[in-house]
N, C-alpha and C positions, 0 to 999 in steps of 0.2 A: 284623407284616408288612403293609404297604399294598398295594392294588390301585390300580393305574395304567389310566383311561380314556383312550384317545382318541378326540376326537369327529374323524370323517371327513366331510367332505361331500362327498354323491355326483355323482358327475357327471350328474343326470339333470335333466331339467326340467318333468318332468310326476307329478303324484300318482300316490299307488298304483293309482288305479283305471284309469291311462292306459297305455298299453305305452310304454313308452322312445322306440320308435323312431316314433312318433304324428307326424303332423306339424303342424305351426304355422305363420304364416304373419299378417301384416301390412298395413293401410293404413294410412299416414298421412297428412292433409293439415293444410295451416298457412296461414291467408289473412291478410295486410296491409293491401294496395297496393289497396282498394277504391277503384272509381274513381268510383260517383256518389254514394256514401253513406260517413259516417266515417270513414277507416283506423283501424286499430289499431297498436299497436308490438310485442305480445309472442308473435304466433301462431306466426310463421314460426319463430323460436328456439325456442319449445316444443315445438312439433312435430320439429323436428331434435335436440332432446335425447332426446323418448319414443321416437326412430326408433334413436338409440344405444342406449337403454339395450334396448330389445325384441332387438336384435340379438344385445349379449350375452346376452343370455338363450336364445338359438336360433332366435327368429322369424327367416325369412326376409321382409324387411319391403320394402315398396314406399312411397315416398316422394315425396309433391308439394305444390310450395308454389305460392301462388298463383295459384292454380287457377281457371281458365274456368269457364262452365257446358259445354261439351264435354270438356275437361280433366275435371274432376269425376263427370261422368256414365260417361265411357269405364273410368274407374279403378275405379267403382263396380261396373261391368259386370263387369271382370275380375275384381275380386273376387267377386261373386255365382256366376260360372260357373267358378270354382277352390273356393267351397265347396259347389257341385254334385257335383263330378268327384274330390273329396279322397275320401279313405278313413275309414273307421268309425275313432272317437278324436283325432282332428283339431280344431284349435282354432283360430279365425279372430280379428283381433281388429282394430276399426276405429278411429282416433282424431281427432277433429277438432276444430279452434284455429281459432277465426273467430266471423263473427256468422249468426245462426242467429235464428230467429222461428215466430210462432203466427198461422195467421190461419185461419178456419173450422173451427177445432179440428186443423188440420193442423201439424207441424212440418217445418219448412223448414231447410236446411244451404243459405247463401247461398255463391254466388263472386265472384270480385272483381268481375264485369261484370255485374251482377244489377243494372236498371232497370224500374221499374216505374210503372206510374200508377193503379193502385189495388191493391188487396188477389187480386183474383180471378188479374190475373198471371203470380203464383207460381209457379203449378201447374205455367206454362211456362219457369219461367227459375230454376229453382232446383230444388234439388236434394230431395225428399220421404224423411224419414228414412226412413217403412214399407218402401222401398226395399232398405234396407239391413238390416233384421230379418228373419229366415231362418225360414221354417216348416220343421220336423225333418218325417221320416217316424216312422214306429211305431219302426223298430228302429234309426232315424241317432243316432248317439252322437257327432254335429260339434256342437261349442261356441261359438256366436256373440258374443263381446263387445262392445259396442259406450259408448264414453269419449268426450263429450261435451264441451271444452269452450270454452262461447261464451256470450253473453247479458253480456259486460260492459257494453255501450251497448246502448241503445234507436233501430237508425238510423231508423225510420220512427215519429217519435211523432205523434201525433193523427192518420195515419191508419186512418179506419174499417175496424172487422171484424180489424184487426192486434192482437195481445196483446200492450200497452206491458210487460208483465213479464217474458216470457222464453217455456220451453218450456213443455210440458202434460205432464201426465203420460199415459202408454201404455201400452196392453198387448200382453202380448208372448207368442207362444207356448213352447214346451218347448225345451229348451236356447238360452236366449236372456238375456243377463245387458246391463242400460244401464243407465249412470250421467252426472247433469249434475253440473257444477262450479259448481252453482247450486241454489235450491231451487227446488220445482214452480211457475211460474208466477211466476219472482223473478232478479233479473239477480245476476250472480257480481262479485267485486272484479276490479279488471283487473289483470292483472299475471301473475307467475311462481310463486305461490304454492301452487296445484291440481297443476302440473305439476311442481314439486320434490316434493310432499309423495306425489303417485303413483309418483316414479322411485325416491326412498328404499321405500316401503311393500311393493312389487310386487320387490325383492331381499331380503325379511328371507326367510329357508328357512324351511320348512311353514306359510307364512302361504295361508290362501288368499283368493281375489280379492275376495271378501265382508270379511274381515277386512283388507283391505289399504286397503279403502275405508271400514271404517269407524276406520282410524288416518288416513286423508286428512281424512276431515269433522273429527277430533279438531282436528288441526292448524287449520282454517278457523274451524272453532266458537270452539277459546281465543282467536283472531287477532280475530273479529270478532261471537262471539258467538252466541247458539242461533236465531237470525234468518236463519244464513243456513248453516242445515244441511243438505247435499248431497243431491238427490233421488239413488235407487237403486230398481232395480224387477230380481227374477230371477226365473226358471224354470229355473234346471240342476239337473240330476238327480244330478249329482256334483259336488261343488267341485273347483275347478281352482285349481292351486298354479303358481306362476311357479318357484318353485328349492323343492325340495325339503329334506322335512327332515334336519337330521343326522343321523346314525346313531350309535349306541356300538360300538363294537368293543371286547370286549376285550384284549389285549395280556396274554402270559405273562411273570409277576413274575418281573425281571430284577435282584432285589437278589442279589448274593456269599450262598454258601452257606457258611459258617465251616468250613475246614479242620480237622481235629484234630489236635494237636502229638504228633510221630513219639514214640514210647515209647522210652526210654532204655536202651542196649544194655546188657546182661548182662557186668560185671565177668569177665573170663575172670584166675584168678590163674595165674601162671606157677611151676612145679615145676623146677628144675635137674632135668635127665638123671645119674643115677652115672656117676663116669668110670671106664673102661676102661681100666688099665692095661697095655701091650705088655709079654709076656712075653719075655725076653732067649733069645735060641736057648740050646740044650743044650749043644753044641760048641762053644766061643768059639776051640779052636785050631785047625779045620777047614780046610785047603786048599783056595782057591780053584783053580778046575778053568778052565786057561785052553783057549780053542778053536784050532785046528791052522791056519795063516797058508798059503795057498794064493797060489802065485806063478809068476810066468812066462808067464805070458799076457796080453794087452793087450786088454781091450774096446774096440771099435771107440766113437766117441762118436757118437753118434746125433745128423745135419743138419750133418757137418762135411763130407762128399764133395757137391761140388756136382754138380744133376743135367744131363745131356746139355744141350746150348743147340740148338735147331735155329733156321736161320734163314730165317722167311717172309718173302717177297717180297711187298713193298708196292702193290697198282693201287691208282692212283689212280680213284676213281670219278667218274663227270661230276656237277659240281655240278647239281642240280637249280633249274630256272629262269637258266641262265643263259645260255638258246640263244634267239635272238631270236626272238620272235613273230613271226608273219606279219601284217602292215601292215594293217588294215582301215580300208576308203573311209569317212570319218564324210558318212552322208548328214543334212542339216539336213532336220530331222521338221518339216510346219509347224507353226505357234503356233497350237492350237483356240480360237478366241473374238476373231482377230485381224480377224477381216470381222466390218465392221458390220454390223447387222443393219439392216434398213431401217424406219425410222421412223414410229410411229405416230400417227397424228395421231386427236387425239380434238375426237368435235365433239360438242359441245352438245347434252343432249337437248332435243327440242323441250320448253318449257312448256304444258303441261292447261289454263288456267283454268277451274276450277271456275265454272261458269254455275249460277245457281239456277235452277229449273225453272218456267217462271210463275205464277202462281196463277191458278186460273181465276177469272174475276170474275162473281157472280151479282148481278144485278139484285135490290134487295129494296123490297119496301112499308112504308113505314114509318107510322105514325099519329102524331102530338102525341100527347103523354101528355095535353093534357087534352081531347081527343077522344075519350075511351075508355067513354065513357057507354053508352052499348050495347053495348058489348064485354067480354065475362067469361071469365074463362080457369080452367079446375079441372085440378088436377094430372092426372087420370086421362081428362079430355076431350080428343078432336082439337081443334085446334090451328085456328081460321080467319082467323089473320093474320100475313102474314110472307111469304117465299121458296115460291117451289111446293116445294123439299124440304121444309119447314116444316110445311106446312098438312095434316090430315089426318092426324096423328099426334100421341100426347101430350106431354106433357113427361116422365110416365116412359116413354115407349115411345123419344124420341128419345135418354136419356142411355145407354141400351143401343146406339146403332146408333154408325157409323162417322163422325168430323169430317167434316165440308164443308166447310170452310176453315181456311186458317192461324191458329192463333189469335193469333202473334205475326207481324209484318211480315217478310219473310228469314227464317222458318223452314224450317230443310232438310224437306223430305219424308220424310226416314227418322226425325222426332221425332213426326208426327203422323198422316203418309197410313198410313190403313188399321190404324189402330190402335183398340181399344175403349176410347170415352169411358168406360165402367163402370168400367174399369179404372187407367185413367190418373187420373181425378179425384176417382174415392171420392165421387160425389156420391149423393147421398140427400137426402130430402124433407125435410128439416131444413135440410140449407145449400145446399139451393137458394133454399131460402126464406127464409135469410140472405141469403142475395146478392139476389136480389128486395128486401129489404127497402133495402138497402145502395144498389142503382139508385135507388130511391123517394125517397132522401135529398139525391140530386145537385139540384146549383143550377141545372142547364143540363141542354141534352140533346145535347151533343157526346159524350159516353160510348158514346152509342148507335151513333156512329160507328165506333169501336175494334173491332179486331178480335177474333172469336170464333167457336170450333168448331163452329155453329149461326147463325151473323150476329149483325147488331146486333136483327133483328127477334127473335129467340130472346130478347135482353136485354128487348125492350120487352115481351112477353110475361109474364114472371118480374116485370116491375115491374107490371105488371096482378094478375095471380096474387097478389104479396105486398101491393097495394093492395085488396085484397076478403082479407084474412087470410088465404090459403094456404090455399084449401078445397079 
């Protein structure tokens, strides 16, 4: 007798360690259409395939292609503050197709409209992954993932302080899972090949997202070899599984149980009865005794008198309904909805034009750079040349305090007024003094003009500073 399995797959989409009803949830972006540097062909399709397949699988997925830097920043936002406000077991997961870059040890998620004139830029017109990577609390059980991929072209080569290879690697904190479609510091092949081999990987059942990536690098590896095997870096405390595994169910063995054939009835043998012979009466010449014939009387035959006829008298009764009604006035009800109703005329709302707000313009002192012979600048000293916001303060005391100026031309106010440099730039005494170094290399001193969250005198400072070695 065999045992019959069937494998069932469940309808869930979260591992054991998840409840069922957890939720999930999706960004996707997909960039082309760049307008000052390279386009690409295959982000936008990519990204509209990983946006299907997340779907079926139960993300609730949000989806945008060619994307601004306000586009991109806004979308970012919302995600950030939905895996704020989600619930403990919740699983977040971001995916972007585009070109992306390194420059100060920072990585950058570009959008179409991303122009720059040197490396320092960035900061302002593009998008900062750290952004996008989620610090847990002690007891948050939200899973951040984040699927990277870009770095097929190199749009800014030979400019300074940019990393012509791709991204850096990162660290990440507790529940936090990032993968590029590239190796650390190495550009990806361009095409559709990372994004077929994730949307197969990420459907096999109890695969989890660790094993789904590394049958995606499998795929890349045999394609084009161990040169260009897929950076991945985690912190989850649980693995997360896209479709869960089969289950066995048993099923009760449904073979025919073998009837047993009826037992053969019992021979019954049949006996003749003895016959009974009729004994002949005693008296064969005995008188029959005939009965006495009674006459003269006639029985009446019973339903031959017919009975009495009386006869009733016929009313006619008034037929019913056939007295005429009494005539009623048909009064004409009016038609509801026959009056027009009077017509509304819609006008126009007025149009807002969005007005930028002006920048206020400071006067600043600037020196030649090769005038600077007396003049020495140390990180932790006030500051005595530049803007009166400038002077009198260090270079680390001013990356703590609030911009003074736009640092891009036409920057809305809601991207920089009143916001903490510490916080927006990630600077520290290392790449400032890259960037110092990086002014010190310019052929000219129109740079010094470009705008910055501290002036151009902030910049001629930083090039003093990284000209005496950043002391």
């Amino acid at each position: 007798m065999f045992r019959m399995v069937l494998f069932v797959l469940c309808g869930l989409f979260f591992a054991a360690t998840h409840a069922s009803a957890a939720e999930r949830f999706a960004l996707v972006i997909g960039n082309d259409t760049y307008e000052t540097i390279s386009p690409l062909t295959n982000s936008v399709g990519n990204a509209e395939r990983i946006a299907a397949q997340l779907e079926s699988l139960g993300f609730d997925v949000t989806l945008i292609t060619d994307a601004n830097l306000v586009d991109m920043r806004r979308s970012v936002g919302r995600y950030n503050k939905r895996m704020q406000y989600t619930g403990n077991g919740a699983t977040g997961l971001v995916f972007f197709a585009g070109h992306g870059v390194n420059a100060f040890g920072t990585n950058y998620l570009l959008p179409v409209d991303v122009s720059i004139k040197d490396a320092g830029d960035l900061e302002f017109v593009a998008v900062d992954i750290t952004s996008i990577i989620r610090t847990s609390g002690a007891d948050d059980q939200i899973q951040n993932l984040i699927i990277l991929d870009c770095c097929a072209k190199t749009p800014y080569t030979g400019m300074q302080n940019i990393n012509g290879g791709g991204l850096s690697s990162m660290l990440i904190p507790n529940e936090n899972y990032i993968a590029y479609s590239a190796p650390e510091n190495g550009t990806a092949p361009e095409g559709e090949i990372f994004a077929s081999a994730f949307i197969e990987a990420i459907a096999v059942p109890g695969q989890s997202i660790e094993a789904a990536l590394d049958q995606v690098n499998n795929v890349i590896v045999g394609e084009y070899g161990d040169a260009q095997t897929i950076f991945r870096a985690s912190s989850l405390e649980e693995p997360f599984v896209f479709v869960n595994a089969a289950v066995e169910k048993e099923v009760p063995d449904e073979t025919p149980v073998p009837v047993p054939a009826p037992a053969p009835a019992p021979v019954v043998r049949e006996t003749p009865l003895p016959v009974i012979e009729e004994a002949a009466p005693s008296d064969a010449n005995s008188e029959a005794v005939e009965l006495p014939i009674i006459s003269g009387t006639t029985l009446p035959v019973i339903g031959e008198t017919p009975a009495p006829t009386e006869t009733l008298e016929q009313t006619q009764l008034p037929v019913i309904g056939e007295a005429p009604q009494p005539a009623l006035n048909s009064t004409t009800l009016p038609v509801i909805g026959e009056t027009p109703l009077p017509a509304i005329v819609e006008a126009p709302l007025p149009v807002i034009a969005e007005t930028a707000p002006p920048v206020d313009v400071v006067e600043e002192t600037l020196v030649p750079a090769n005038n600077t012979v007396s003049y020495s600048v140390s990180y932790t000293e006030p500051l005595t040349l530049g803007s009166p916001e400038v002077i009198g303060k260090s270079i680390e005391q001013l990356i703590e305090t609030k911009p003074m100026f736009s640092p891009i031309e036409g920057l809305p106010e809601s991207y920089w007024k009143e916001q903490e440099c510490g916080e927006c730039h990630k600077w520290t005494q290392a790449t400032l003094c890259d960037e110092g170094e990086f002014y010190l290399k310019q052929d000219n001193e129109d740079f010094l003009d470009q705008q910055h969250p501290f002036g151009g005198s902030f910049k001629q400072n930083l090039l003093i500073w990284a000209k005496d070695g950043c002391p």
